[in-house]
N, C-alpha and C positions, 0 to 999 in steps of 0.2 A: 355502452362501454362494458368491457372482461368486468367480471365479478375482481378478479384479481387483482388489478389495474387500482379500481375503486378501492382496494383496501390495503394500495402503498401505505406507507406512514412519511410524510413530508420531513425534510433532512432536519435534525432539530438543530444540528452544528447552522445551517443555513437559518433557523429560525433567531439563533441567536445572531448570529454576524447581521441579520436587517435592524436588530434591534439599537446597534452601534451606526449602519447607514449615514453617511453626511455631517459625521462627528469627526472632529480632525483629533481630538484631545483623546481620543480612544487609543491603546496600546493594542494591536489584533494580532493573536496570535491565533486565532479557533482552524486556518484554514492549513493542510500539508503542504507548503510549501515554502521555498524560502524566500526574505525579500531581495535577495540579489538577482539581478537581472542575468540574462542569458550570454556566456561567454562570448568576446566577439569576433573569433574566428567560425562559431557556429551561426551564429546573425546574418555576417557576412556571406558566408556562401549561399544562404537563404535570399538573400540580395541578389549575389551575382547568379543563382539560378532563373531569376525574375525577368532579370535584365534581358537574358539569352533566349528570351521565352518560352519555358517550360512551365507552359500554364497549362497543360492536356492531360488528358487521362493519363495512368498508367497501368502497369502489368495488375493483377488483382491483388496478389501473393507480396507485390514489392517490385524494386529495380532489381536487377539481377548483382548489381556491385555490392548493392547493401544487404542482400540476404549472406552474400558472401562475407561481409565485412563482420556483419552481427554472429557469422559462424566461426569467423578466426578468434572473436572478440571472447566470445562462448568458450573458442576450443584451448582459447591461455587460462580460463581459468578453473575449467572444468574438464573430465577426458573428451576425446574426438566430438564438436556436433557438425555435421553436414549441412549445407546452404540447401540442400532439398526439403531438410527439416523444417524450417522457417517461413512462418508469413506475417507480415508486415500491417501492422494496422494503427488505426486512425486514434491512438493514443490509447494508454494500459486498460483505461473501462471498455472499452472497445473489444481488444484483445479477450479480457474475462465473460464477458457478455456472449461474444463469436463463440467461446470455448463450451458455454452451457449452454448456446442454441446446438454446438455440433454432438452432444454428447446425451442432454437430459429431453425426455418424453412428457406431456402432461403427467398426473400420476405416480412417476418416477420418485423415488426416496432417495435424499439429498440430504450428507450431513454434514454440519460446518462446526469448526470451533471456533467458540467466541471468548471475548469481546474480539469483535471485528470491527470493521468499515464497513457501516451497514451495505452496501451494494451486493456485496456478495451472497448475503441472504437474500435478497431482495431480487437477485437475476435469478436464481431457480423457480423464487416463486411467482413473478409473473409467466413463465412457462407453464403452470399448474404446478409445478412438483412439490410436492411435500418434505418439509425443511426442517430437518432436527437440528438441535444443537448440542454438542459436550462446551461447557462451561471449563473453562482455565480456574485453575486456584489461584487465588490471592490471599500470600501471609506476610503481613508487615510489607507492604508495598510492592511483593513481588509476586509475579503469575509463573504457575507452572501448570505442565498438563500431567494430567491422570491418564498413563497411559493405558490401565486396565477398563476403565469408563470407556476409553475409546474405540479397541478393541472390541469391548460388548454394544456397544453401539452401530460398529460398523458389521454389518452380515451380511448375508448373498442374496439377499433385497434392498441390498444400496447402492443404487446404480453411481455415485460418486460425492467423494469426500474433498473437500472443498478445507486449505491451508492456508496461511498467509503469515510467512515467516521471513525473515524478522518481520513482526507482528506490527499492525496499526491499529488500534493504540499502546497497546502495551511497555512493547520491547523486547518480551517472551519470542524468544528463537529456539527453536529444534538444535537435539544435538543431535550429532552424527548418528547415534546407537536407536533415535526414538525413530530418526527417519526410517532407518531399516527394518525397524519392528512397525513401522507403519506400512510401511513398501509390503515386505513378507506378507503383511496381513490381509490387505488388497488387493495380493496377486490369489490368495486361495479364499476372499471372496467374491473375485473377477469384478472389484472395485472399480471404479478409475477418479484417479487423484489428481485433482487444478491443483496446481503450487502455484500460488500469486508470490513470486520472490522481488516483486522490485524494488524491495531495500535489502537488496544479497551485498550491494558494493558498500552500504551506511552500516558497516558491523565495525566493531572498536576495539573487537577482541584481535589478541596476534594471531593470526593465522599464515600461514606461506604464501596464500593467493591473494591475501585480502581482501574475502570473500566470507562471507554465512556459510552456512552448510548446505550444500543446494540436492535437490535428489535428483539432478542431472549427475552429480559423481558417483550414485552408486543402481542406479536402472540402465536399463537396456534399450536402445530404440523403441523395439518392439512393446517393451511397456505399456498399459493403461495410462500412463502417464501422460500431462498436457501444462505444462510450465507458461507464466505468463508475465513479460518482462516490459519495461517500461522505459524512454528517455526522461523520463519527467523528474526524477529525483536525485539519480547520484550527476545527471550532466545540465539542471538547473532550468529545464524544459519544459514546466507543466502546462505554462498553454501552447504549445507546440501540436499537444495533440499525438504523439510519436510513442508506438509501442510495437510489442512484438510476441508471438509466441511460439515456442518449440513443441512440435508435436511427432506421433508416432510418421514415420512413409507414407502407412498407408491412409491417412486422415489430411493428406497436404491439400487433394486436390477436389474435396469436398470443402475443406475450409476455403478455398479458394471461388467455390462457388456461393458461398452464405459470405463471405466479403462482397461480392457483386450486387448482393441484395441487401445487404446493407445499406455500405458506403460507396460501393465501385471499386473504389483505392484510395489510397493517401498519396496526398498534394506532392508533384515531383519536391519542387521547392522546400517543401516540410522534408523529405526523404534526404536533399541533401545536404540540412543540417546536421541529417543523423548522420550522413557519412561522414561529415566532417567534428562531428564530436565524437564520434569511434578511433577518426586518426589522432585526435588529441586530447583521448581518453586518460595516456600514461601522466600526463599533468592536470587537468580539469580535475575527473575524481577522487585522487587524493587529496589534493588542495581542497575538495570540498568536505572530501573526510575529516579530515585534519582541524578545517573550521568545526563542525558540527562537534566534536569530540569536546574541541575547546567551548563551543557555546553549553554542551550539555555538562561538564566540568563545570563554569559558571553558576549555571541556574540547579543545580541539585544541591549540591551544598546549602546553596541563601532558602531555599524550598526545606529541605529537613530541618534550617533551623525554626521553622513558622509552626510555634504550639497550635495542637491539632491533623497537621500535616504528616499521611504517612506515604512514603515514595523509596522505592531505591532506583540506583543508575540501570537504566538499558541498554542492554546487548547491543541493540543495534535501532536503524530506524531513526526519529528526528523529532521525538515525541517525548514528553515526560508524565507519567500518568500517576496522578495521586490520589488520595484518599482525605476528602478536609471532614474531620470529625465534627458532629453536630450540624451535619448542610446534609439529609437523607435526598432530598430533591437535585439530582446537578440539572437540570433543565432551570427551573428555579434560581439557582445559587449562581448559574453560567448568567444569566439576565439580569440579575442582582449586580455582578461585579461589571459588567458593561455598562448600565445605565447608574449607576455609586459610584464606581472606582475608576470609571473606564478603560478596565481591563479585560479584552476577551478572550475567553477562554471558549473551548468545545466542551459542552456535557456531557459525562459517562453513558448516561442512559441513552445515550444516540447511538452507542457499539452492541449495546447487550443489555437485558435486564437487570443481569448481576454486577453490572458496572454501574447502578445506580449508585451514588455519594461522591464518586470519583469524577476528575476533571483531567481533560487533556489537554495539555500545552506544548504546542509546539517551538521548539527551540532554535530553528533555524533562522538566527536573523544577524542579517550583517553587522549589526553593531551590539557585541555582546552588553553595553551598558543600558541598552533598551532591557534587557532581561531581570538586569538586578533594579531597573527603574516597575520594573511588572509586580517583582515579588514586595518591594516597598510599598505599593500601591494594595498587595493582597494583604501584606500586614494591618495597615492603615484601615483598613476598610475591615479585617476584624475586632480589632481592637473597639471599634462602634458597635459591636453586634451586642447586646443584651444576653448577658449569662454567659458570654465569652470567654 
């Protein structure tokens, strides 16, 4: 076995959700995604491609409608992207994964900001490459980045810097002015920048596209750039398995051959979900916005008032990420409130080392009074703790 391989680290968010396994009385919120099921015009078509038999391969890159579709879908909310740009792959880890096989060497220096979802550290380093991190500030419950740290970090021996905005876990989103001073920076250290954006449609702030701030609006084709987009979150598909990414011209038809030795392609039938949640995008993702907005209104409020708890509201994303004073272990304190409170939460220290004490809860669930029935249960279950 790769030396590398051997020195994953096992999900600890995963370590904790076995520990709730076969408990009905558990509230689980530790996983991204939400509990509503999959809208059922995108079901349906996924049926009726079944039916017609489209059970065979297909192109590597995608169908040819849907690379179109996801280009129209791109070019409402961001300037022109072309259906050439696009390949189609077997859901957003997929898509991230394909981007740092096409991109990173053994050896190669890789730097990521954290707190992240650990995958993304975790795919340069089973390549060999050697993985820095700039750490996000956290003051009173909120992360920002240090744009100067970044900067010095990133120089013309790093072969690429790895983003993930709106942020998981956090909520920490880029604004328009850091993207550019990151862009600028990595064009004159012949960088190249993965954007994981796919929580760009889960942002809350007003914007005219209602959308994140994507550096599809301010790069160039030609770019170092390689965007990495997902069904799974703003059209309620995470086992669908359904992603995509936008890359430079000349890198389509290389990715198109590291799809082949992957996965092949993704499942007609899975592809014609996505085309049929791209046509009923202008309703599915706002309705989904809208909920999410409302659940995380809900649960931040009943959260800042829990002594000890420091949190404020996120930008974007489907996450609330806090700080419980007196719990330094979240590996610990995530197991604690699963197997006491039966309440699951994700431990901090599964995104970043500096997100030890902090917990991630995810907000997305169809019935907002699960949420306030979560945070009574965190109360209740402090209130017991000794020295409390």
């Amino acid at each position: 076995m790769r030396h590398a391989v051997e020195q994953l680290e096992a999900s600890r968010i995963r370590e904790v959700a076995n520990a709730g396994l076969g408990r009905d009385d558990v509230l689980a919120f530790w996983f991204g995604e939400s509990d509503e099921v999959t809208p059922e015009p995108i079901r349906r078509a996924a049926v009726e491609s079944i039916e017609r038999g489209e059970t065979f391969y297909a192109h590597n890159l995608g169908l040819p409608e849907l690379r179109e579709a996801i280009a129209d879908y791109l070019s409402g909310l961001h300037p022109q992207v072309g259906a050439e740009r696009i390949a189609v792959t077997s859901g957003g880890v997929s898509a991230l994964m394909l981007a740092v096989q096409l991109l990173v060497d053994a050896g190669d220096e890789v730097v990521a900001v954290t707190p992240v979802w650990p995958n993304l550290t975790a795919q340069p380093a089973i390549l060999g490459a050697a993985v820095r991190t700039v750490p996000l500030r956290a003051e009173q419950g909120a992360w920002s980045l240090d744009l100067d740290a970044l900067r010095a970090a990133v120089t013309q021996r790093t072969r690429l810097l790895i983003l993930n905005a709106p942020n998981n876990p956090t909520g920490w989103t880029l604004a328009r002015e850091e993207q550019q001073a990151i862009l600028d920076h990595c064009r004159a250290t012949g960088t190249w920048i993965l954007a994981d954006e796919v929580y760009e449609r889960l942002y809350f702030e007003p914007t005219p596209k209602a959308c994140a701030p994507s550096f599809l609006d301010i790069a160039t084709p030609q770019d170092r750039l390689v965007v990495a987009h997902s069904f799974s979150k703003s059209f309620l598909m995470t086992g669908w398995r359904l992603g995509w990414l936008v890359l430079p011209p000349h890198c389509v038809d290389a990715m198109g051959k590291l799809i082949e030795f992957n996965t092949s392609c993704t499942s007609v039938f899975t592809q014609r979900a996505g085309l049929a949640a791209l046509a009923h995008a202008s309703e599915i993702t706002p309705r989904v916005v809208a909920h999410l907005k409302a659940c995380r209104d809900t649960l931040l409020p009943l959260l800042a008032e829990v002594p000890g708890v420091r949190v404020q509201p996120p930008r974007g994303g489907m996450y609330a990420f806090f700080q419980l004073d007196g719990f330094p272990d979240s590996l610990d304190v995530a197991k604690r409130l699963v197997t006491e409170a039966g309440l699951g939460l994700a431990p901090g220290n599964a995104f970043a080392p500096e997100a030890q004490g902090w917990l991630r809860w995810c907000f997305a669930s169809k019935e907002p009074r699960r949420l306030a029935e979560g945070v009574r249960r965190l109360r209740h279950w402090l209130d017991g703790q000794p020295g409390i």
